[in-house]
MMTF fields as JSON, N, C-alpha, C and O atoms, coordinates in Angstrom:
{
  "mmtfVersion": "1.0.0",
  "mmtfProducer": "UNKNOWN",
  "numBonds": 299,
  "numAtoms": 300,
  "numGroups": 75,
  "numChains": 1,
  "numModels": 1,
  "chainsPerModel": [1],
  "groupsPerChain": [75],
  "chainIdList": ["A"],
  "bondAtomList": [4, 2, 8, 6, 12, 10, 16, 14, 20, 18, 24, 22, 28, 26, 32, 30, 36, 34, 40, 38, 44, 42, 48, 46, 52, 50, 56, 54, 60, 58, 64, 62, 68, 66, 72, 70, 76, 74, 80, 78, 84, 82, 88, 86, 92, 90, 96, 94, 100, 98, 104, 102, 108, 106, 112, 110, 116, 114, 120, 118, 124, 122, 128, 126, 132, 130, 136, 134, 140, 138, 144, 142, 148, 146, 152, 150, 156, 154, 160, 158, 164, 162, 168, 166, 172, 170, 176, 174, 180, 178, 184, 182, 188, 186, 192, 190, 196, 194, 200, 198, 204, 202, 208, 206, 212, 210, 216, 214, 220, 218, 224, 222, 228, 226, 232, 230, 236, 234, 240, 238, 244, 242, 248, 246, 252, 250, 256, 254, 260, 258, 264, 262, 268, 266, 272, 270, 276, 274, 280, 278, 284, 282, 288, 286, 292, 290, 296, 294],
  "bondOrderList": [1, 1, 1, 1, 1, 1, 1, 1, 1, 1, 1, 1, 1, 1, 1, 1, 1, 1, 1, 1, 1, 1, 1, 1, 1, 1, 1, 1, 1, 1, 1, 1, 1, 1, 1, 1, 1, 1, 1, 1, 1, 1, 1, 1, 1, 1, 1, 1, 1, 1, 1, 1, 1, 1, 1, 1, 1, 1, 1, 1, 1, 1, 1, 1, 1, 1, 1, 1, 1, 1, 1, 1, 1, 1],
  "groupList": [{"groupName": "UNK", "atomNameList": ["N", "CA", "C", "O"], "elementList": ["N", "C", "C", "O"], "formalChargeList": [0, 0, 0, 0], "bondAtomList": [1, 0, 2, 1, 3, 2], "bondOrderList": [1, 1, 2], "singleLetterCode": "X", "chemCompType": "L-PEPTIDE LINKING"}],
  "groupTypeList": [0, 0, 0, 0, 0, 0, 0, 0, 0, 0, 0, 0, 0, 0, 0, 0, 0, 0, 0, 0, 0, 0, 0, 0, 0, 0, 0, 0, 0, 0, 0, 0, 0, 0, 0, 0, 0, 0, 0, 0, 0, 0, 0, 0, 0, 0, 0, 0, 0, 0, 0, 0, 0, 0, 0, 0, 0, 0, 0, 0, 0, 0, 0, 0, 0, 0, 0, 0, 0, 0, 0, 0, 0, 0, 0],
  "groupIdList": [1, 2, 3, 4, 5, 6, 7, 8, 9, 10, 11, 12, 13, 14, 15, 16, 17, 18, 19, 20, 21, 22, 23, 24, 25, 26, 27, 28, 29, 30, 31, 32, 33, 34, 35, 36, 37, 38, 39, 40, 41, 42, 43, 44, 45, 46, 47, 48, 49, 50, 51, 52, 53, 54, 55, 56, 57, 58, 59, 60, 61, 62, 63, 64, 65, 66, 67, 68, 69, 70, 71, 72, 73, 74, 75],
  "secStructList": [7, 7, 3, 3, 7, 7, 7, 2, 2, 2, 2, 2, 2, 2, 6, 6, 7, 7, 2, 2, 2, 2, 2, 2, 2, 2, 6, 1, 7, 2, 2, 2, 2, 2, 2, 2, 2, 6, 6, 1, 7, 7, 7, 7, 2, 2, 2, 2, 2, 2, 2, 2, 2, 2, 6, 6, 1, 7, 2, 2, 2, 2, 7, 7, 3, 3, 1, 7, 7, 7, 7, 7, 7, 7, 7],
  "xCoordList": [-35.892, -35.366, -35.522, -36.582, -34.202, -34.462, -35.511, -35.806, -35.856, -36.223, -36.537, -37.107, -36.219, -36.003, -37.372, -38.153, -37.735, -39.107, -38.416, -37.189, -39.304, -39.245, -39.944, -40.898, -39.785, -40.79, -40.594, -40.679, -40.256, -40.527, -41.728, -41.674, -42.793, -43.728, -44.425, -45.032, -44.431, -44.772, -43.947, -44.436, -42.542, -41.717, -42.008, -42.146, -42.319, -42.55, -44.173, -44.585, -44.491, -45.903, -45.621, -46.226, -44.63, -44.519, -43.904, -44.276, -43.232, -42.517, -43.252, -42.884, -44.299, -45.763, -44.827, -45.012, -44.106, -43.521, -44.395, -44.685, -44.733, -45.248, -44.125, -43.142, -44.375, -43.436, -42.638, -41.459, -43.327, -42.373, -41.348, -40.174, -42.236, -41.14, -39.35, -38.29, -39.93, -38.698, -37.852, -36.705, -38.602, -37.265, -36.61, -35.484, -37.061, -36.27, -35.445, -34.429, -35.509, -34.745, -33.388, -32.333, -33.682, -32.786, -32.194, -31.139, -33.032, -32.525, -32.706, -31.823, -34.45, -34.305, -36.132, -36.651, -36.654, -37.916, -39.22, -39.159, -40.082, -41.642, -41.428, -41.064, -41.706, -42.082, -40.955, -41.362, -39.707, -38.708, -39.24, -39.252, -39.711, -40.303, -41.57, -41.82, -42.159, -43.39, -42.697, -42.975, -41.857, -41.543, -40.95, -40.898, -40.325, -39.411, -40.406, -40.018, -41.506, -42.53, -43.263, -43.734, -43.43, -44.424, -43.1, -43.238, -42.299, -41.224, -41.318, -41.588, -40.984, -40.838, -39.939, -39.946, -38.95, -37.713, -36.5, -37.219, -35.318, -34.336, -33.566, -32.823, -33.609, -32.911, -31.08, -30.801, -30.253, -28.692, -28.537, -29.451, -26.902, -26.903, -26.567, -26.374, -26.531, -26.586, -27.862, -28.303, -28.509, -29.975, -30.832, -31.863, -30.412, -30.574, -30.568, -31.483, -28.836, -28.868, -28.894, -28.725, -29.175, -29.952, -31.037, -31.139, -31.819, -33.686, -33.06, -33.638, -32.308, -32.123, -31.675, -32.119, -30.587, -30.392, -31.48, -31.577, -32.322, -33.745, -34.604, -35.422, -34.241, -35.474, -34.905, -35.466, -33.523, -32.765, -32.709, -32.638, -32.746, -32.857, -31.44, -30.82, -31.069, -30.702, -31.286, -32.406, -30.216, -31.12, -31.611, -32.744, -30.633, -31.888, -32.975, -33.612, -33.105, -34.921, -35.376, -36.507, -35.357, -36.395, -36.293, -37.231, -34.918, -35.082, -34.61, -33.389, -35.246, -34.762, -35.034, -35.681, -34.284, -33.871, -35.082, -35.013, -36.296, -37.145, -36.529, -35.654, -36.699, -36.147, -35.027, -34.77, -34.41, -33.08, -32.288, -32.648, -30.866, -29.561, -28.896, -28.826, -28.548, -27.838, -26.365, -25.877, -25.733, -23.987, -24.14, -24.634, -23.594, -22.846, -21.628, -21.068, -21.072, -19.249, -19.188, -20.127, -18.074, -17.393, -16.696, -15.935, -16.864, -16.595, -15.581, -15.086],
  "yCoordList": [49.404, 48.427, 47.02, 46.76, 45.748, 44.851, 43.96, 44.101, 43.077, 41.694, 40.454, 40.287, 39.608, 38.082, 37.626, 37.625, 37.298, 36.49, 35.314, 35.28, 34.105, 32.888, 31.76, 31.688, 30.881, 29.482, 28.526, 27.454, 28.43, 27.157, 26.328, 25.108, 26.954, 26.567, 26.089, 25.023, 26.429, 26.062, 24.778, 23.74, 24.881, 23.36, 22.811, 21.67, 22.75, 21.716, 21.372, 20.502, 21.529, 21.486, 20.486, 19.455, 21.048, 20.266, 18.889, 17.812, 18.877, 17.611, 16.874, 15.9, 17.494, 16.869, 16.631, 15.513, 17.359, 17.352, 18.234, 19.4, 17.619, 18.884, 18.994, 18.407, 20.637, 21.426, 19.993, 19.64, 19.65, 18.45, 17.796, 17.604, 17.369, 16.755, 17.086, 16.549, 18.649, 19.239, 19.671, 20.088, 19.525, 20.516, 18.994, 18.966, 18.189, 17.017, 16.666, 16.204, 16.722, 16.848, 17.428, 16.93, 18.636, 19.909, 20.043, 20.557, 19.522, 19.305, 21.056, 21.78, 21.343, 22.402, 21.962, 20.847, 23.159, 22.93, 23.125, 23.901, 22.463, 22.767, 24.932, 25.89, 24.84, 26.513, 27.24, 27.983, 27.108, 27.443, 27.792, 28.854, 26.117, 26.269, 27.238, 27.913, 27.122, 28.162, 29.503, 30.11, 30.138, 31.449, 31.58, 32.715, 30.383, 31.462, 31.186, 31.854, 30.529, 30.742, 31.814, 32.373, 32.218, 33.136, 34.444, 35.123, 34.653, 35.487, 36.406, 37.607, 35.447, 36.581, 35.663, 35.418, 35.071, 34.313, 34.543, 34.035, 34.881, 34.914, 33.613, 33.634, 32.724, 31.45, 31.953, 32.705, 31.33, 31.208, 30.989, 30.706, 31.145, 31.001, 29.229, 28.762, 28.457, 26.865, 26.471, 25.584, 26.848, 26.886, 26.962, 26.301, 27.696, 28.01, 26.981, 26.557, 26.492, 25.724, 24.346, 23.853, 23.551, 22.705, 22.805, 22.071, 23.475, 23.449, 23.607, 22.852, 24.169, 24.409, 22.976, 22.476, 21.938, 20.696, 19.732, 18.943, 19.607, 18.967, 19.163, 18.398, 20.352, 20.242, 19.986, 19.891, 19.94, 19.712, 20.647, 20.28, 21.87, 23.223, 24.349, 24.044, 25.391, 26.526, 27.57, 28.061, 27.666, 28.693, 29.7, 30.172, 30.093, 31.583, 31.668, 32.631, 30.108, 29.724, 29.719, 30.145, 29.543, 29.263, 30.767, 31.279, 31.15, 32.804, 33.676, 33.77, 34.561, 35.947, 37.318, 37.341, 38.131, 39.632, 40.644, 41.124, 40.668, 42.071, 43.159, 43.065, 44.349, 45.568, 46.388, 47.503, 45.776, 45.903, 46.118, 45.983, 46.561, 46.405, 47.745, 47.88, 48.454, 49.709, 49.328, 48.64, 50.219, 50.152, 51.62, 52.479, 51.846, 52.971, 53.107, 52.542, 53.782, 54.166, 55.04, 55.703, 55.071, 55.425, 56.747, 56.892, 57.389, 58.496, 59.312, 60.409],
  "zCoordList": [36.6, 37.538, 36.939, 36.37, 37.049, 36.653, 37.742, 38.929, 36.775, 37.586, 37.116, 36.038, 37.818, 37.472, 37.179, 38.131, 36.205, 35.57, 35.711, 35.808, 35.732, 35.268, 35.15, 35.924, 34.453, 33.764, 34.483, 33.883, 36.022, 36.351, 36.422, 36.265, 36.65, 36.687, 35.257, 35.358, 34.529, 32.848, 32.754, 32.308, 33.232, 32.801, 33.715, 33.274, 35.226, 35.818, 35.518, 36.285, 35.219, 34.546, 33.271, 32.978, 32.674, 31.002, 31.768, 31.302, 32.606, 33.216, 34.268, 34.925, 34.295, 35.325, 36.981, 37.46, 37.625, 38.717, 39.524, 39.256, 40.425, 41.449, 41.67, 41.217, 43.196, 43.71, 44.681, 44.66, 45.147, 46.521, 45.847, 46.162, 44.494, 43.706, 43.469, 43.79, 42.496, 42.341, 43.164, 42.997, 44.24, 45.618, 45.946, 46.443, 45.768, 46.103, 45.364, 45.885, 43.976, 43.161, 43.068, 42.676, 43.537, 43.767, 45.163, 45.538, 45.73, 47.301, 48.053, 48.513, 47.912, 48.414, 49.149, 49.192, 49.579, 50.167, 48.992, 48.039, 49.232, 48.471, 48.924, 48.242, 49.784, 50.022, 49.148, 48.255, 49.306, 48.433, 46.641, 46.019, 46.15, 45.104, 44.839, 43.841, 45.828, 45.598, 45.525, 44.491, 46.356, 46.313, 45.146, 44.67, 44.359, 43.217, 42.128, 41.169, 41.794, 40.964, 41.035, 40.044, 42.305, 42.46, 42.703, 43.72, 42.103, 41.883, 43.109, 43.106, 44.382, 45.731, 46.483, 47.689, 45.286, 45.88, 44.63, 43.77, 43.904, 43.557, 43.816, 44.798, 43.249, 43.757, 43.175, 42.241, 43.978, 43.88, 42.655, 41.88, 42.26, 40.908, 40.747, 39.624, 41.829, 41.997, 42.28, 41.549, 43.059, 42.754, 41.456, 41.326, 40.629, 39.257, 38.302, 37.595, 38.437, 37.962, 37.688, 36.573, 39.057, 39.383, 38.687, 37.704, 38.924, 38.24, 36.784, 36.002, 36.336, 34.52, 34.278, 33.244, 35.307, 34.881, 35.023, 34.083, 35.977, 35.939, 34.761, 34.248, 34.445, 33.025, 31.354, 30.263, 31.823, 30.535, 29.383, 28.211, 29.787, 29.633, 30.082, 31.101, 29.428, 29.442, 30.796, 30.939, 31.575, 32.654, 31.796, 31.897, 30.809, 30.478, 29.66, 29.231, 29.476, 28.861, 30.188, 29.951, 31.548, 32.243, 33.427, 34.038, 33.438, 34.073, 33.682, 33.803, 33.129, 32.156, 33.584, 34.631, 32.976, 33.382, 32.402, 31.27, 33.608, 32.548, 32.775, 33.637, 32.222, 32.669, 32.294, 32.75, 31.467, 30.553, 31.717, 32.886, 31.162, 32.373, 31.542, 30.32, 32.335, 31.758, 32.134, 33.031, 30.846, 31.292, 31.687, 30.957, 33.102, 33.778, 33.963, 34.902, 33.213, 33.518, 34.434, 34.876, 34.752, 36.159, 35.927, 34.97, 36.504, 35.747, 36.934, 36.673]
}
């Protein structure tokens, strides 16, 4: 099964932002930020990339897919 890892927390750390900060940034909530650090939130794919433009970064440096992804044909 896949799942979404990710580094927000390491870059907002490298960018010395607390959480209040960045949701303001992004225009979302502190709790918001906590859930997708603590990976029991999936943020949108505009959500995403908001936080990938705040850090001046590549979304898929800061959220990768563990778990590999299978191709299933249709058979």
């Amino acid at each position: 099964m896949e799942e979404l890892h990710n580094h927000v927390r390491e870059f907002r750390a490298r960018d010395r932002l607390s959480q209040a900060e960045l949701a303001k940034l992004i225009g979302a909530s502190r709790q918001t930020i906590a859930l997708i650090e603590r990976g029991d939130y999936s943020p949108s794919v505009v959500l995403a990339l908001k936080i990938a433009h705040v850090f001046g970064e590549s979304v898929e440096k800061i959220f990768e897919l563990k778990g590999g992804i299978t191709n299933e044909s249709s058979s």
